[in-house]
C-alpha positions in Angstrom: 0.0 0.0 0.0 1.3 3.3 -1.1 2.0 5.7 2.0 -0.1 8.7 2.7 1.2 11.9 2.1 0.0 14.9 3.5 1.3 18.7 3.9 0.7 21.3 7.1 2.1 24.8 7.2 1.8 26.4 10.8 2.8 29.9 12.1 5.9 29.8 13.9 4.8 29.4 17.8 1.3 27.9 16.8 0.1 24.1 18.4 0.0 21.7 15.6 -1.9 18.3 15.6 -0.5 15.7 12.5 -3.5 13.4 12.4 -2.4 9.2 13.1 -3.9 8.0 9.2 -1.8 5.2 10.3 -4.2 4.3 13.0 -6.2 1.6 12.5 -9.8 1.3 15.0 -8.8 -1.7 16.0 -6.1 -1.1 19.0 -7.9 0.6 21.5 -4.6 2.3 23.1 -2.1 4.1 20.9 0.9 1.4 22.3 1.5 0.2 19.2 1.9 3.5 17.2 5.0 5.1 16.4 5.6 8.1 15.5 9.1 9.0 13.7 10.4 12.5 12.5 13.0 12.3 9.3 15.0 15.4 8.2 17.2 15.5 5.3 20.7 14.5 6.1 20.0 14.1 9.4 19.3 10.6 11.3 15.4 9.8 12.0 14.5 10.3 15.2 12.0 8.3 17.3 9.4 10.4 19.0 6.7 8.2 20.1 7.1 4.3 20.8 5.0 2.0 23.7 2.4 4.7 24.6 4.9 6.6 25.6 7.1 10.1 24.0 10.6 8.5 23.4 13.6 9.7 25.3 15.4 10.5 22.4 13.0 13.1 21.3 14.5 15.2 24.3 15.0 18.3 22.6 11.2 18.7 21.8 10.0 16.4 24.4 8.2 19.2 26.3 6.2 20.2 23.9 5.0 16.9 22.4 1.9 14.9 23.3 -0.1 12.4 21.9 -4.0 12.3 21.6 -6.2 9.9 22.6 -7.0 9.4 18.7 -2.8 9.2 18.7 -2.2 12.1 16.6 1.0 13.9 17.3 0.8 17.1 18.9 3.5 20.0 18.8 3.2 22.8 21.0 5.0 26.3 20.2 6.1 24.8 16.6 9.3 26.5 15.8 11.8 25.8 12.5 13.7 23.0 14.0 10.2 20.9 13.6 10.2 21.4 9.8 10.3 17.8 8.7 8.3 14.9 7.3 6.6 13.1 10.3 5.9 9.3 9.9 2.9 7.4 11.6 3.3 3.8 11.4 0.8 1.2 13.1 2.3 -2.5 14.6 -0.3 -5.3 16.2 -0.2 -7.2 19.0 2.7 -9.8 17.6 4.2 -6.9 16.2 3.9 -7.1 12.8 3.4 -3.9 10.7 0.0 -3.5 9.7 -1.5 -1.0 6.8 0.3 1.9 5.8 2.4 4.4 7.1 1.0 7.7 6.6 3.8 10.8 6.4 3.1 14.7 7.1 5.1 17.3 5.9 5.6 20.1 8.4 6.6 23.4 7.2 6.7 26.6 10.0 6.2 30.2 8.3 7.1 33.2 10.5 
C-alpha cells in the first residue's frame, strides 16, 4: 500500500496536531503506534514508541503529546520541527500493519 502523504504549514509558535492516518480502529490504546520524525541528512528520530514520548525526542520532548486518537501534537512549533513526520501502526505480535502515513511540516514566520 502506497504511504499517505500529506502537507501542514503552521505559524511559527502555533500548536499543531498531524492526524495518526496510520491508526487503525482496532487497537484501543495508541501502544502500538510510532511516530518518527526524518530530516534531510539528518538521522530519524524516534518520538513516540510504547504509549509513551521517546527519550530520544529530548530536545522537543516538552512540547510533544499524543491524543487519545494518537495524533502527534507539537506545542510552540518552531523551525527545527520542519520535517516529514511518519505514523506507522504495529499489532499485538508486532507485525506492521496498513500503511504508514507521512506529514510534511513546514513553519512560516
Amino acid at each position: 500500500a502506497a504511504a499517505q502523504q500529506r502537507s501542514d504549514v503552521v505559524r511559527d509558535g502555533d500548536e499543531v496536531t498531524l492526524p495518526a492516518e496510520c491508526f487503525r480502529n482496532m487497537m484501543q490504546t495508541c501502544e502500538k503506534t510510532t511516530w518518527l520524525f526524518t530530516v534531510q541528512r539528518k538521522p530519524t528520530e524516534l518520538l513516540f514508541e510504547d504509549g509513551k514520548i521517546h527519550q530520544a525526542a529530548r530536545t522537543k520532548s516538552d512540547r510533544l503529546s499524543v491524543a487519545a486518537n494518537c495524533s502527534l501534537v507539537i506545542k510552540k512549533v518552531s523551525v527545527e520541527d520542519v520535517g516529514r513526520y511518519i505514523c506507522r501502526q504495529f499489532d499485538a505480535s508486532g507485525r506492521h500493519q496498513g500503511s504508514n502515513s507521512n506529514v510534511y511540516l513546514s513553519v512560516v514566520n
